[in-house]
N, C-alpha and C positions, 0 to 999 in steps of 0.2 A: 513340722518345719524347724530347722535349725537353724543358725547362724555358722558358719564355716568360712573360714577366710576371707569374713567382712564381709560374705553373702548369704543372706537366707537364701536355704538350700530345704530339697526334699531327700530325704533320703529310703534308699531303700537296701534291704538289709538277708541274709540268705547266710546260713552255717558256712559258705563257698564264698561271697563274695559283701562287701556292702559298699555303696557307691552315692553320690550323693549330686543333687541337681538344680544347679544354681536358680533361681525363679525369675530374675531377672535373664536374660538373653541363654537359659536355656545351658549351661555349659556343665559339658557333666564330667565331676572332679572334685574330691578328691574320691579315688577307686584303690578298697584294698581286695586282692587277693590272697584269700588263706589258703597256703597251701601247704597245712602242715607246719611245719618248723617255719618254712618262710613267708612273711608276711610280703608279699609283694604289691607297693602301689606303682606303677608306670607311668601315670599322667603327670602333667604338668601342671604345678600352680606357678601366676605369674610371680617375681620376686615381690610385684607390690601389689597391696590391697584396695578395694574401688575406692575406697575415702583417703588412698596417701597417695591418689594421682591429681591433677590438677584438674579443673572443670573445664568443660568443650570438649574433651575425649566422649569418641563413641563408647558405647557399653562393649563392644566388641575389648576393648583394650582395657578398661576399668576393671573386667571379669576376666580377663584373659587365663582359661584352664583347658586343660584337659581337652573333649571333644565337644563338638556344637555340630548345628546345622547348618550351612551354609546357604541362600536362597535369597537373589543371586550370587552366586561368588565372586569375589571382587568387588571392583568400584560400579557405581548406579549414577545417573543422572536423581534422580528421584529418592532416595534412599540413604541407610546410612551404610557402610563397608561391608559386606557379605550379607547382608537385609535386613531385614527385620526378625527374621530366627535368630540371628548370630547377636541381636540387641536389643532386642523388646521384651516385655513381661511374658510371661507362660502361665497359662491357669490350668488349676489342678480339675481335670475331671473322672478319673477316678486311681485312686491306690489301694492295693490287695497287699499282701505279703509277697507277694511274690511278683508285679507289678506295679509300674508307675506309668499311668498315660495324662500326656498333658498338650494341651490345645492351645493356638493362638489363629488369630485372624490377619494378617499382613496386613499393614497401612501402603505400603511400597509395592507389591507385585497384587495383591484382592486376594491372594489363597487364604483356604484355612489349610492350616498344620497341624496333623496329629499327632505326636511325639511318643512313643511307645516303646520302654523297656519292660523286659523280660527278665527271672531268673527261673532257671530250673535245678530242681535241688538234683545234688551230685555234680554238677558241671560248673566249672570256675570260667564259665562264658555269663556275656553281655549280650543277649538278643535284643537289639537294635532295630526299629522301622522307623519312619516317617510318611503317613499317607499324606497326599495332597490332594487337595480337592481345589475346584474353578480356578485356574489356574489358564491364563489362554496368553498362546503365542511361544515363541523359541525361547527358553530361558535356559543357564548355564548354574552349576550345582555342585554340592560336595556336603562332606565329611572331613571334618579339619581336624584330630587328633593331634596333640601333641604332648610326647614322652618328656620324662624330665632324666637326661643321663647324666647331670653335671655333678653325681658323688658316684659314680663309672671311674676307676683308673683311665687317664690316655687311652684310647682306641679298645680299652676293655668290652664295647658290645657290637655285636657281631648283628650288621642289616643284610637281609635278603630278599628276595620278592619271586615270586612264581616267573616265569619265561615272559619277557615281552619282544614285541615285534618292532619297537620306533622307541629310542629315548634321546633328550636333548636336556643341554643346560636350558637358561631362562635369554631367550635371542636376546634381550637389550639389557640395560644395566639393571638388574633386582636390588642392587645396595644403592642410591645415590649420595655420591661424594660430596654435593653439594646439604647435604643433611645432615653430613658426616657418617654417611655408611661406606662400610666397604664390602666387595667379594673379592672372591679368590679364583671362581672358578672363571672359565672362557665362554664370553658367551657366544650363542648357537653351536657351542661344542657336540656335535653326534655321540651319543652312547651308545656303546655296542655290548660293555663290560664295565662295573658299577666301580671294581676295582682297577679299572685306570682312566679316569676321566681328564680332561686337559684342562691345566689351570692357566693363567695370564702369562703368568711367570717362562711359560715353555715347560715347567714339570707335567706329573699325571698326581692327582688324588686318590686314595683309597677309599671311596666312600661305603665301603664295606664293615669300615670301621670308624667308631664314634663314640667317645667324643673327639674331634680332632681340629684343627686350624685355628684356634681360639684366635679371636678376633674379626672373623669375617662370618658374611650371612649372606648365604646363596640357596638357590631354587632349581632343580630340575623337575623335568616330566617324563614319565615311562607309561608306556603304551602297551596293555594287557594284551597277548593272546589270547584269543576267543577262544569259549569253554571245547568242552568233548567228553564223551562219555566215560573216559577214564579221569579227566582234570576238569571237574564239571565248575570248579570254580576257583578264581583266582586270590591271591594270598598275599600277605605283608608278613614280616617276622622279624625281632630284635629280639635278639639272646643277651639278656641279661647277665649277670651272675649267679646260676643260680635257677633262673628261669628261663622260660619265652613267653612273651609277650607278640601274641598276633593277632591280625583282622582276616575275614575272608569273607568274599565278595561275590556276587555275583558281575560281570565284565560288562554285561549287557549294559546294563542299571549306571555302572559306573568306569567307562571304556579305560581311564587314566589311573594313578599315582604320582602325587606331588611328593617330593622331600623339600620340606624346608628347615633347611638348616641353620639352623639359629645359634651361635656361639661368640655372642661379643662384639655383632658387627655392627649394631645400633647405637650413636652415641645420644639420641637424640630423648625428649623425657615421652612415654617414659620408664625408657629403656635404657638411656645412661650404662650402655656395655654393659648391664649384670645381667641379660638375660641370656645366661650359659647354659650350655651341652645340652636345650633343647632341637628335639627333632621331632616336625609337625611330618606325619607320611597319611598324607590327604587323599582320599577316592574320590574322586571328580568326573564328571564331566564338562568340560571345560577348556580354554586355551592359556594353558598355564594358570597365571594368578591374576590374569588380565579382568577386564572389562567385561559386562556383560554386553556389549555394543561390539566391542574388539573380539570377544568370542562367537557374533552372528557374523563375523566377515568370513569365517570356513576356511583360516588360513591353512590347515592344514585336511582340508579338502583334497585336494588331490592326493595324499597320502591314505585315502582314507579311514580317517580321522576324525569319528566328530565331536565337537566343542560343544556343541547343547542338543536340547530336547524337543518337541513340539510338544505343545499339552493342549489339551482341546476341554474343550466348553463339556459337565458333565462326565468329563472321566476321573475317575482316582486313581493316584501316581504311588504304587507303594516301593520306598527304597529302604530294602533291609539291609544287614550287615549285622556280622558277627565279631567283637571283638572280648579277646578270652588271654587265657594265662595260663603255664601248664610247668609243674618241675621237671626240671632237666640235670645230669648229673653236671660239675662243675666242668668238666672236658665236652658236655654237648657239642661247644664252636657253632658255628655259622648255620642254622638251619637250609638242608640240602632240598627240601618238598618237603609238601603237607598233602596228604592224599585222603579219601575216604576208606576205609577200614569198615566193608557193611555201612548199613543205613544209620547207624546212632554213634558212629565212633571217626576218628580221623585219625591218621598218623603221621607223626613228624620224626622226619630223619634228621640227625643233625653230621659235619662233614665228617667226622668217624667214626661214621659207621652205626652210633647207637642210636636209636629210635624210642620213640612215647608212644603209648595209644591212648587215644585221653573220649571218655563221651561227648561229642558236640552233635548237636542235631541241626547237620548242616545242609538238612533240605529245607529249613528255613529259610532260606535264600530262594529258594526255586521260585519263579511269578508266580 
């Protein structure tokens, strides 16, 4: 156990990768990737630490890094802001060198959570699960990651996502005014293309590129294409300088993608506008960043679209996900696909033309 950014952390550690896992609410941050000459971390630590926030914050916001668990996502009746994963203690039940698994029992939903990373030597991947166990009734869910791009030049990182079928800004206001938030974007805006989205103003946004809009903080959702035997699973990617930085998913497990864009739009503590040129790109299931109540109403049912899961008395819930890091030459640009290359490798094209083949073992994903 260490202390890291005013959280005791577990860490674990790999010639590829070492990452570290806050003990309180789970949040895994800070992540470096070696790779070679470039030492790349991507995650976000929040600008402040859990002892220079002020008390009555949830642990969700005191630890605020990197990736978590989400369970439920969003607000609860019962609970505190994304559950009890995203804020409660995590206990250690077992660590290898090359594993960290760690357990908690929910006060707010009754699951137990199995919390399990992976490293595999030669791969600058993060294999990811979560089993869930007694778990009963509709509940809505995620994976919250969030990049930290705020020493990015202006629009220097390049987002992309595999093909989806339904994308929308956030229908009501995500920023409120009355808090002193602002957005930029339009809400219930239709996405069809990421680089021209419609903001208040009557312009379009590039949200292709980021960091941008300083001062505002907005929320979209994109809707995966279901798998197929040549795109058996769906993908995130942010081209660094330098590197990429991606997740890939199974669609089933996690139908959506959140962006939330974080760039100055919060005045309020404590956020006090420094928390810049973060970008949370969330796999969810889920109806936006709503309610677990607002996501059993099936608003996008007819679309369909669904917002949560059914989990039943005796069954275990496992959601994996892979997220990894890979060098890229400095002209990569915008990752084009990420495809499988054989059973042990994947490939990423980026928009000219040059390609990575990097080993991921991404039938880890598969149920």
């Amino acid at each position: 156990m260490e202390t890291i950014h005013g959280a005791p952390s577990y860490v674990l550690k790999s010639k590829e990768i070492t990452c570290a896992v806050t003990q309180t609410a789970g949040h895994m941050a800070p992540v470096t990737f070696h790779l070679g000459a470039t030492e790349a971390s991507p995650y976000s630590l929040s600008p402040w630490q859990p002892n220079q926030a002020e008390a009555g914050l949830p642990n969700l916001l005191l630890y605020l890094r990197g990736d978590f668990l989400c369970l439920p996502f969003g607000g609860q009746k019962s609970g505190p802001p994304h559950g009890d994963p995203a804020n409660a203690v995590w206990h250690l039940k077992a660590q290898s060198a090359r594993q960290l698994c760690l357990t908690q029992k929910t006060g707010d939903t009754g699951a137990l959570v199995t919390k399990t990373l992976s490293l595999i030597d030669g791969h600058h991947a993060l294999y990811s699960e979560h089993l869930i166990e007694g778990l009963i009734g509709r509940w809505n869910y995620g994976n919250h990651p969030v990049l930290d791009l705020s020493s990015v030049p202006e629009g220097g990182a390049r987002v992309a996502t595999s093909p989806f079928k339904w994308g929308s800004v956030y229908p009501g206001e995500f920023s409120n005014a009355a808090n002193g938030e602002a957005g930029t974007l339009l809400p219930k805006a239709e996405i069809k293309n990421l680089a021209n989205v419609p903001r208040k103003d009557g312009t379009n946004a590039d949200l292709t590129r980021y960091p941008a809009r300083k001062g505002f903080d907005d929320l979209i959702m994109l809707v995966n294409e279901p798998a197929t035997a040549l795109q058996p699973f769906a993908w995130t990617a942010v081209t660094f300088p330098g590197y990429v930085w991606f997740s890939l998913k199974n669609a089933a497990d996690f139908p959506s993608t959140l962006f939330w864009i974080s760039n100055g739009g919060r005045s309020g503590h404590p956020w006090e506008k420094r928390h810049l040129g973060r970008l949370g790109l969330e796999e969810v299931c889920s109806h936006f960043s709503d309610s677990v109540d607002v996501s059993r109403e099936d608003r996008l049912q007819p679309l369909g679209i669904p917002t949560t899961r059914i989990f039943s008395s005796g069954e275990k819930v496992r959601l994996p996900l892979i997220q990894a890091a890979a060098a890229v030459p400095q002209t990569f640009g915008q990752v084009q696909s990420i495809t499988p290359a054989g059973t042990d490798f994947i490939k990423i094209v980026g928009e000219n033309g040059v390609s990575v083949t990097v080993p991921i073992n991404w039938q880890f994903l598969k149920s």
